[in-house]
C-alpha positions in Angstrom: -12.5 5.6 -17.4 -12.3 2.3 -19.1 -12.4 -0.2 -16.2 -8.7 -2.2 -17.0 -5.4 -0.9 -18.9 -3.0 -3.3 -19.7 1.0 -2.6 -20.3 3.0 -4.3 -21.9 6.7 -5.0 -23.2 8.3 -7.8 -24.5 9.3 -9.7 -21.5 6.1 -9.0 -19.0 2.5 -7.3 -18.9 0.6 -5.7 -16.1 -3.3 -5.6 -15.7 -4.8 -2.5 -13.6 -8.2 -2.2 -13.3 -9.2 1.2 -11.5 -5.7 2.1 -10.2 -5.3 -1.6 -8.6 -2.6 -3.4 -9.7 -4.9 -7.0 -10.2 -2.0 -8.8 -12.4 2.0 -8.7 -13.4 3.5 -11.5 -15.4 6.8 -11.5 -15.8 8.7 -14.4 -17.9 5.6 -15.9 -17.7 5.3 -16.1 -13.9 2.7 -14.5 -12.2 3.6 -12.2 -9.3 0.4 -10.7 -8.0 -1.8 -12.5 -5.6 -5.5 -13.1 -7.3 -8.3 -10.9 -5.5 -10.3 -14.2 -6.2 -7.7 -16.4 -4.2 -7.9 -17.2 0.0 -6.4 -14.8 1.9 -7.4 -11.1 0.9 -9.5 -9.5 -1.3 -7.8 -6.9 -2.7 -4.2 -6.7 -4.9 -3.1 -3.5 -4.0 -4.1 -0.6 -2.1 -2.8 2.7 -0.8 -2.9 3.5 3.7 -3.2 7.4 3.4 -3.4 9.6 5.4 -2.7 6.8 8.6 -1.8 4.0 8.8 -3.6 0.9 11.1 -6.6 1.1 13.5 -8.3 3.9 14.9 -10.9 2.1 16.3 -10.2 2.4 19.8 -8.5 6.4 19.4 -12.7 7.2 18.2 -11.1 6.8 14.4 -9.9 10.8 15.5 -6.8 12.7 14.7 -5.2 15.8 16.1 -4.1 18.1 13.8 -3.3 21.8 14.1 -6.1 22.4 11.4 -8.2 20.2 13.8 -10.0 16.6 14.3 -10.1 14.2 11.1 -11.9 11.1 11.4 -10.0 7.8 10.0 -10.8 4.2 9.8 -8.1 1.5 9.4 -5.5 2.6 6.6 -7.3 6.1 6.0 -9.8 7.6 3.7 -7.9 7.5 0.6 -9.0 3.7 -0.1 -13.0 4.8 -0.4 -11.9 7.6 -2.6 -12.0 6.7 -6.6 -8.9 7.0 -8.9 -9.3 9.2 -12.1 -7.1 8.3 -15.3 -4.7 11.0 -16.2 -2.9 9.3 -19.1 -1.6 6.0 -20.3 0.6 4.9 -23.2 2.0 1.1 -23.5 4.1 1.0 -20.9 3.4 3.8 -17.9 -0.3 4.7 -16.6 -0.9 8.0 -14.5 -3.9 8.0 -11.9 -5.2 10.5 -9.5 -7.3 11.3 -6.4 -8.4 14.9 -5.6 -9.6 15.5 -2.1 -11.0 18.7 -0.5 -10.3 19.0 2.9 -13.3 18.4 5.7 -15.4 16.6 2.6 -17.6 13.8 4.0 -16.5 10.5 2.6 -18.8 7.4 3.0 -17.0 4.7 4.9 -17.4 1.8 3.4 -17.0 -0.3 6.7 -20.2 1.4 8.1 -22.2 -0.4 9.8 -20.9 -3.9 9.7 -17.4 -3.4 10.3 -17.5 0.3 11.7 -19.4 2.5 14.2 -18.3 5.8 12.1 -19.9 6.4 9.1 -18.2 9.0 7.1 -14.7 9.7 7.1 -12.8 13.3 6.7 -9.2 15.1 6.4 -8.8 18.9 7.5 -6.7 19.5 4.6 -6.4 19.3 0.9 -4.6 16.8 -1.1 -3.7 15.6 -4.2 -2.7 12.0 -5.0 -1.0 10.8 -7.7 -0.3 6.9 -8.6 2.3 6.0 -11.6 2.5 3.3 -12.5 5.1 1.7 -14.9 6.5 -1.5 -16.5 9.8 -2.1 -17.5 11.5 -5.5 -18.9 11.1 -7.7 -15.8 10.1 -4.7 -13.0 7.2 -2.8 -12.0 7.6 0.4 -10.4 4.7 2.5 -8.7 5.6 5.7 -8.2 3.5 8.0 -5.7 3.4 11.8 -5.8 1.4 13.9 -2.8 0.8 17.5 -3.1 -0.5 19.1 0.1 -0.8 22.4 1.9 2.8 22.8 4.1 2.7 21.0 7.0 0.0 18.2 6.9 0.6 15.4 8.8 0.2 12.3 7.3 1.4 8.4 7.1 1.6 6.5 3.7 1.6 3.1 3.2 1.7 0.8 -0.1 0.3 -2.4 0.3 0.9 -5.1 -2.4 0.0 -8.5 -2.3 2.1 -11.2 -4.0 1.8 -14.9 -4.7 2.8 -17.9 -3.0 3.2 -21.6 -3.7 1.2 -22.8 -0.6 4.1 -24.7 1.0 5.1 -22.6 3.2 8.9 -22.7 2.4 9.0 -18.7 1.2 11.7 -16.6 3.2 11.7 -12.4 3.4 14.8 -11.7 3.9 16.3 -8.2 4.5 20.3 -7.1 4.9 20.1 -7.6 8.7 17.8 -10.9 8.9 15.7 -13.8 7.3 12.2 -14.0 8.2 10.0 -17.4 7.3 6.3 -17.4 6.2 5.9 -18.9 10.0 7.1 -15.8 11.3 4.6 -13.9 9.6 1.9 -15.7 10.4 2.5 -15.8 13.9 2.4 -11.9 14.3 -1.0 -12.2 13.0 -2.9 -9.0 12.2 -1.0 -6.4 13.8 1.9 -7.1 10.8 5.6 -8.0 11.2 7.6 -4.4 11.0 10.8 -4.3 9.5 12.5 -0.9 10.5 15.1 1.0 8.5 15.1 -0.5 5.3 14.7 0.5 1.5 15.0 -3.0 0.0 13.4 -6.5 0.9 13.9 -10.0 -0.8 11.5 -12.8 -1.3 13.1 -15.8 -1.8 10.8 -18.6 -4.2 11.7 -21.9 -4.1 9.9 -22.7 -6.8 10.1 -19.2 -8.9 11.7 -16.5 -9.5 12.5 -14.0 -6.6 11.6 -11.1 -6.2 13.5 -7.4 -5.2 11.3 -4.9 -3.9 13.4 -1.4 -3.7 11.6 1.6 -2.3 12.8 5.4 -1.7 11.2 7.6 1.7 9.2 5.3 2.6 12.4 3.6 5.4 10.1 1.0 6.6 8.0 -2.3 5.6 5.2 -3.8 6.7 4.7 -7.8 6.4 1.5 -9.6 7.0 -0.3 -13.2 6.1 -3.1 -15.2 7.1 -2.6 -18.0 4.9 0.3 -19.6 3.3 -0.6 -18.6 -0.4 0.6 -14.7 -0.4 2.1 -12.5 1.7 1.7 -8.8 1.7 5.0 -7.0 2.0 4.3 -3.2 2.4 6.4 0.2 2.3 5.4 1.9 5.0 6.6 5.4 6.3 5.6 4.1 10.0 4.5 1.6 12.1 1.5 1.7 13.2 0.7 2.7 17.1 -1.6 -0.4 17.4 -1.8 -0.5 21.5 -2.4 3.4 22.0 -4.1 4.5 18.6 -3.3 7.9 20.0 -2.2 9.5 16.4 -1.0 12.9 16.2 1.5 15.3 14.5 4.4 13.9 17.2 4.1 10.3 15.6 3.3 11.2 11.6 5.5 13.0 8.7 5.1 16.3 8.1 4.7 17.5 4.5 6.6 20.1 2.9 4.1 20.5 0.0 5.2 17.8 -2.3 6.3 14.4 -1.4 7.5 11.7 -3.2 7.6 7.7 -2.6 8.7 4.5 -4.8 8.6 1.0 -4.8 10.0 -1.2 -7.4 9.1 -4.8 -7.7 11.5 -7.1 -9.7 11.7 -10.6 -10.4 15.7 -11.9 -10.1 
């Protein structure tokens, strides 16, 4: 597939490049933190089928179909998107996996001590993604045998001025960039929640609405973006013990979405 689609409508434009959501300007504003810039190197990316470390649980999972082997965020991040269709405005990719395939992990050997990855169960994976005046909305689709367990997590990256001075604020709370940052690497959770605000001082704000996934996740290292991710849990990061008690289990067909909108 050609390597980056761009959408477009009068008022913004969005830049994928192999599923990733790498740019979206809206009112000629950039939202999307650079994969180029300090801090990550990555613009988007999808936790599936777990969420957070495995390291320490011997990257295994219980399931009643039996062990799967996960690193951090899940196997679904080594696995390559496949174009479906796109038009001006709205882009459809997909991942197909069959279960107990061996997946190259991609963190083996410098990062990782298990080399290839694996899910006992079949999955489908479906990313749309589509731009509307001044919003972008990623809609996720998951078809599965009955009764997989599984986490999902979306986890967009968005830019910062580099003061520092950004607030996340949700219905119950405001949470400053210091905050973040002070939670470090195991994320700041935000629980029962479908919408999140990022307030600019600079900028426009931005509104980012979601539906099933309940839950965000917000992490930092630096002060020039800040990921804030729809999450359907938090991660167990003391135990790693993951298993069907702690995970969703699928009916066949789930749905997610997340909306991003500048105010």
């Amino acid at each position: 597939m050609s390597a980056t689609i761009l959408l477009k409508t009068i008022h913004s434009s969005a830049t994928i490049n192999k599923g990733e959501v790498i740019s979206f300007i809206a009112n000629n504003e950039e939202v999307i933190h650079s994969k180029n810039a300090p801090g990550w190197n990555a613009s988007d990316i999808e936790m599936f089928p777990v969420i957070g470390p495995t390291k320490f649980n011997n990257y295994s999972i219980d399931t009643k179909n039996g062990i799967g082997k996960q690193d951090q965020h899940g196997l679904l991040r080594e696995l390559t998107y496949k174009l479906i269709s796109s038009d001006t405005t709205t882009v459809i990719f997909e991942k197909k996996y069959v279960k107990n395939t061996l997946v190259k992990n991609t963190k083996f050997p410098e990062k990782s001590t298990q080399e290839n990855l694996y899910w006992p169960y079949d999955f489908v994976f479906r990313k749309i993604i589509s731009l509307k005046n001044s919003s972008l909305k990623i809609d996720f689709e998951i078809n599965s045998e009955k009764g997989m367990p599984y986490m999902l997590g979306y986890h967009p990256s968005f830019k910062l001025s580099g003061s520092g001075t950004e607030i996340v604020k949700t219905k119950e709370k405001e949470i400053t960039l210091n905050d973040i940052l002070n939670v470090g690497s195991a994320a700041y959770k935000v629980l029962n929640s479908d919408e999140i605000l990022l307030i600019k001082n600079d900028s426009s704000n931005i509104k980012i609405t979601t539906k099933n996934f309940n839950n965000f996740m917000l992490w930092t290292e630096v002060n020039n973006m800040v990921c804030l991710e729809p999450i359907t849990q938090y991660p167990l990061l003391e135990t790693q013990n993951y298993s069907e008690k702690n995970m969703r289990i699928s009916s066949g067909k789930e749905l997610f979405s997340c909306k991003i909108e500048l105010l």
